[in-house]
N, C-alpha and C positions, 0 to 999 in steps of 0.2 A: 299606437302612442301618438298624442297629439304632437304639433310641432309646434306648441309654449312649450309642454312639458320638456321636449329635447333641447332646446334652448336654457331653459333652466338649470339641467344638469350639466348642459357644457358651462354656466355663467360659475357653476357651482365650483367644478372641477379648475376654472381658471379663477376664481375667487384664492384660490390656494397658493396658486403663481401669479406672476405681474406678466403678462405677454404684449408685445408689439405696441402701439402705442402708450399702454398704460406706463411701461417704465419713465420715471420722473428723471433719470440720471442723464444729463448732458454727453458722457461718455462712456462707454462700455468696452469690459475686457473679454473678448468674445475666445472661449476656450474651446469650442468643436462646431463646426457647419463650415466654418468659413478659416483661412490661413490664420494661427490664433494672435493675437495681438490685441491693440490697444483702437478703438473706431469711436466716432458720432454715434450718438444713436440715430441720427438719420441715416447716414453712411453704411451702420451695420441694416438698417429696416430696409433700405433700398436691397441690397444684396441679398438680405432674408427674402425679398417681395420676386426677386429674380429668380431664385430656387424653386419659390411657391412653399418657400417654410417659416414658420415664426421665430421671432427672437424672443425667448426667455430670460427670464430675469431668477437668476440662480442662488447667488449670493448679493443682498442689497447693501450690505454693511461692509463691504469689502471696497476699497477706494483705487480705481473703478470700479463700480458695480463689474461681477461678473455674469457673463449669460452666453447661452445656448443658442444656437442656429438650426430648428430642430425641427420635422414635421410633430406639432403639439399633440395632436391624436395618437400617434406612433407612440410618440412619449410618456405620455400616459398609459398607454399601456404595457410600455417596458416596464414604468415603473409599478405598476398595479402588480405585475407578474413576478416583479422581484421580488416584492413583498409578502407574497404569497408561498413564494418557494423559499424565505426566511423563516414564514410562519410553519413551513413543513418539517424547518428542520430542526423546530424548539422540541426541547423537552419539557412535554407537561406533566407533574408529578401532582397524584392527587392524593388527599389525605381522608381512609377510609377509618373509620373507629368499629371493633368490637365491644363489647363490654362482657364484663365478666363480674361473677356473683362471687362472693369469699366462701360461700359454701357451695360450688356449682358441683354438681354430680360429673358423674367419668362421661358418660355418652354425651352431655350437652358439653361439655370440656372438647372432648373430640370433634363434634361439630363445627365449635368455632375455631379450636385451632383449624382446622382445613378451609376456611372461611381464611381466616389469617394467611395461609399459606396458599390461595388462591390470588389474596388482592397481593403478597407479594410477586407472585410470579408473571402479573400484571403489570407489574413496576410501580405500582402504589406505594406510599407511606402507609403503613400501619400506626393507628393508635390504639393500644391494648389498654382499656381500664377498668378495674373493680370499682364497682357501687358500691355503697353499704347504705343498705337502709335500716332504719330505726337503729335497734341494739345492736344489729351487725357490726359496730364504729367497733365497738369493744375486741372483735378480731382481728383486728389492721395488721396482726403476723401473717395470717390464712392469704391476705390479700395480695401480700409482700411474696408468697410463698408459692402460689397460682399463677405469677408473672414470671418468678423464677422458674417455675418450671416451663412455662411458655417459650421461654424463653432460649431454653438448653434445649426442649423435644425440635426448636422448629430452626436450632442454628445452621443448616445447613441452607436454610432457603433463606436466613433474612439474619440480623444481627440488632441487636438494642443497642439505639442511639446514644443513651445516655441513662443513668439509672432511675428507676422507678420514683415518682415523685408522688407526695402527699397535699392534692387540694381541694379544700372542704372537705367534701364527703368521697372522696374518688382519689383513688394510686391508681396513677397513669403512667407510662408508658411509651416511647414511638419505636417502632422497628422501620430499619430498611431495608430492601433487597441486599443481600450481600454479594461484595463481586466479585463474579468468576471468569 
């Protein structure tokens, strides 16, 4: 890696924060590096400059600015780290759909139910929908009838969110994992 490029991405990374001389604040409320209280920013840069750490600039809107006494490098990747192990502990829930025919046969019925009961056990949202194409509109009971029964075979592993709904051409459906 050349060393523009690595310069760039340090300009970049302190694009995000105000450090060491860029802060514009005459005073500063320095809360970790140094005894916390109220300093110059020259006063606090001097003290930063004697550690061999920077002064950050944390909160600008807070009267004194607040800021950090902090090796900047380190800091960054505390916080790069923290963010990452926040990002580990989300739950991401993703939303898989089936679809289903108003006249579907038994063995293609069983296939998707286990399909359905697969992305439950995954921890997915299920969207269960009947189609109807063409004439098929004319049976919207069969479609109403093929959720409900979806719906009872596979209650042990998931539960319908809310009841079946009618739009346009499609009664749909969401199941969630059910909790145990």
């Amino acid at each position: 890696m050349s060393r523009k490029n690595n310069n760039l991405r340090r300009e970049s990374a302190a694009s995000k924060y105000t450090i060491n001389e860029r802060i514009r604040a005459t005073e500063v409320r320095v809360i970790e590096g140094l005894p916390a209280g109220i300093y110059s920013k020259e006063e606090a840069l001097k003290e930063a400059e004697k550690l061999n750490f920077d002064l950050v600039l944390i909160n600008a809107n807070a009267s004194p600015a607040v800021c950090k006494v902090v090796d900047f490098k380190k800091f960054l990747y505390e916080e790069k780290k923290s963010k990452k192990d926040s990002e580990k502990k989300q739950i991401k829930v993703v939303l898989k759909e089936v679809k289903f025919s108003p006249n579907i046969g038994d063995h293609d019925y069983e296939v998707k139910k286990r399909s359905v009961i697969k992305f439950l056990e995954q921890g997915n949202k299920v969207k269960a929908s009947v189609f109807f194409k063409g004439r098929t509109i004319m049976f919207k009971d069969r479609g109403e009838i093929v959720l409900a029964k979806l719906a009872t075979e596979i209650g042990k592993y998931g539960i319908p969110e809310s009841v079946p709904k009618m739009e346009s051409r499609n009664r749909m459906g969401f199941i969630i994992k059910s909790k145990k």
